[in-house]
C-alpha positions in Angstrom: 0.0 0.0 0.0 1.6 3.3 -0.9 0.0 6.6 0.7 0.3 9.7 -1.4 0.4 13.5 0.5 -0.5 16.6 -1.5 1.1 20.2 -0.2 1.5 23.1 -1.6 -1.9 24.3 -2.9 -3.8 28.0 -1.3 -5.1 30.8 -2.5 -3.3 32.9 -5.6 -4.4 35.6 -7.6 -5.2 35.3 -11.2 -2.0 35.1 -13.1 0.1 33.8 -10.3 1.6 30.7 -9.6 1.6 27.4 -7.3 3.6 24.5 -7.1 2.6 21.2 -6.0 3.9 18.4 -4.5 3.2 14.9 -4.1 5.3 12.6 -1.3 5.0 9.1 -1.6 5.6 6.6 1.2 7.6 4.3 -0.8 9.7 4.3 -4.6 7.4 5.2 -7.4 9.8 4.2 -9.9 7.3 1.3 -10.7 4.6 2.9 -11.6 3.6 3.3 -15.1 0.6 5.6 -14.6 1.9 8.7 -12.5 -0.1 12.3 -12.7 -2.1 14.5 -11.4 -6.4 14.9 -11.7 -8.6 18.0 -10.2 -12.8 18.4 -9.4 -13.6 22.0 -9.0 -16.9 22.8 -7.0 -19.7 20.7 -8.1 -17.7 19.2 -11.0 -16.8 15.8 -11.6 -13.1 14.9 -11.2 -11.2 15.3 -14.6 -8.0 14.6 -15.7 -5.1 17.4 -15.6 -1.2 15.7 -16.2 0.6 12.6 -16.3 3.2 10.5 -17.7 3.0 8.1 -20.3 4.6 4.6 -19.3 7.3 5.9 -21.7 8.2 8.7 -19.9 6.7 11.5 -21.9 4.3 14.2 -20.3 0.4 14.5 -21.2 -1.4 17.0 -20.6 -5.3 18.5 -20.4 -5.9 21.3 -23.7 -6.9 23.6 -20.3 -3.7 23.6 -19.3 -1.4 22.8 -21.5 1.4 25.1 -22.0 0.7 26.4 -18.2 1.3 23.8 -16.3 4.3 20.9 -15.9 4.6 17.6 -14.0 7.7 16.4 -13.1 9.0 14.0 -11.0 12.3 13.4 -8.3 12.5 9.7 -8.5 15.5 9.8 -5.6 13.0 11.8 -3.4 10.1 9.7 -4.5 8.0 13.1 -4.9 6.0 14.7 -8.4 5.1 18.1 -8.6 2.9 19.9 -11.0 4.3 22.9 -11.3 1.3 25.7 -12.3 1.5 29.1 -14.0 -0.5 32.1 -15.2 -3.4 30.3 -13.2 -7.2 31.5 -13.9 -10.2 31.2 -11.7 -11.4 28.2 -13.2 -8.0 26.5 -12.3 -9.9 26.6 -8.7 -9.9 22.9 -7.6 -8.7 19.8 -5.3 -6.0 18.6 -7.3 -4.9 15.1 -6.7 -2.5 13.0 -7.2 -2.7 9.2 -8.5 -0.2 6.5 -9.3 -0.7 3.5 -10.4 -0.1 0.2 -13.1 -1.7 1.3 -16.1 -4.6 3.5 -14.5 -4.5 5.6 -11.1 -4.6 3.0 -8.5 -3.3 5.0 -5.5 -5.1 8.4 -4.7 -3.7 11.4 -2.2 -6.3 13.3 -0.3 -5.3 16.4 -2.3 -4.9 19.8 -2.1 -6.9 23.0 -2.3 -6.1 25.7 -5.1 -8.0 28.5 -5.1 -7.7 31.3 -7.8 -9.2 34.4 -7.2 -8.5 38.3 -6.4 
């Protein structure tokens, strides 16, 4: 069993920018299906970042080219590092890790985006 902890969300102004991490209790190099998911206020949960099992980066069309996953294997830890974020970036974001689909969940992290 592998238990995932979120930090790093809060409150930021429109255009700012939060990074977030995710600590894992044990190695994740073994998982194929590492990334990040969100569900805004009275929204279903929907999918935000994640690596392929190949090691590339994926990424939701709301947020591509704003935000970036990345991992520190040695430190068993992925981040999802978010800019120029807009109010409807407001969310719990959460992290998942898994073999082939999220198996493992965090209880995620509050980002709020607002002035």
């Amino acid at each position: 069993q592998v238990q995932l902890v979120e930090s790093g969300g809060g409150l930021v102004q429109p255009g700012g920018s939060l990074r977030l991490s995710c600590a894992a209790s044990g190695s994740i190099t073994s998982f194929n299906a590492v990334g990040w998911y969100r569900q805004a206020p009275g929204k279903e949960r929907e999918f935000v970042a994640r690596f392929t099992p190949g090691g590339l980066t994926k990424y939701a069309d709301s947020v591509k080219g704003r935000f970036t996953i990345s991992r520190d294997n040695a430190k068993n830890t992925v981040f999802l590092q978010m800019t120029n974020l807009k109010p409807e970036d407001t969310a719990v974001y959460y992290c998942t890790m898994g073999w082939g689909s999220p198996d493992y969940w965090g209880k995620g992290t509050l980002v709020t985006v607002s002035s």
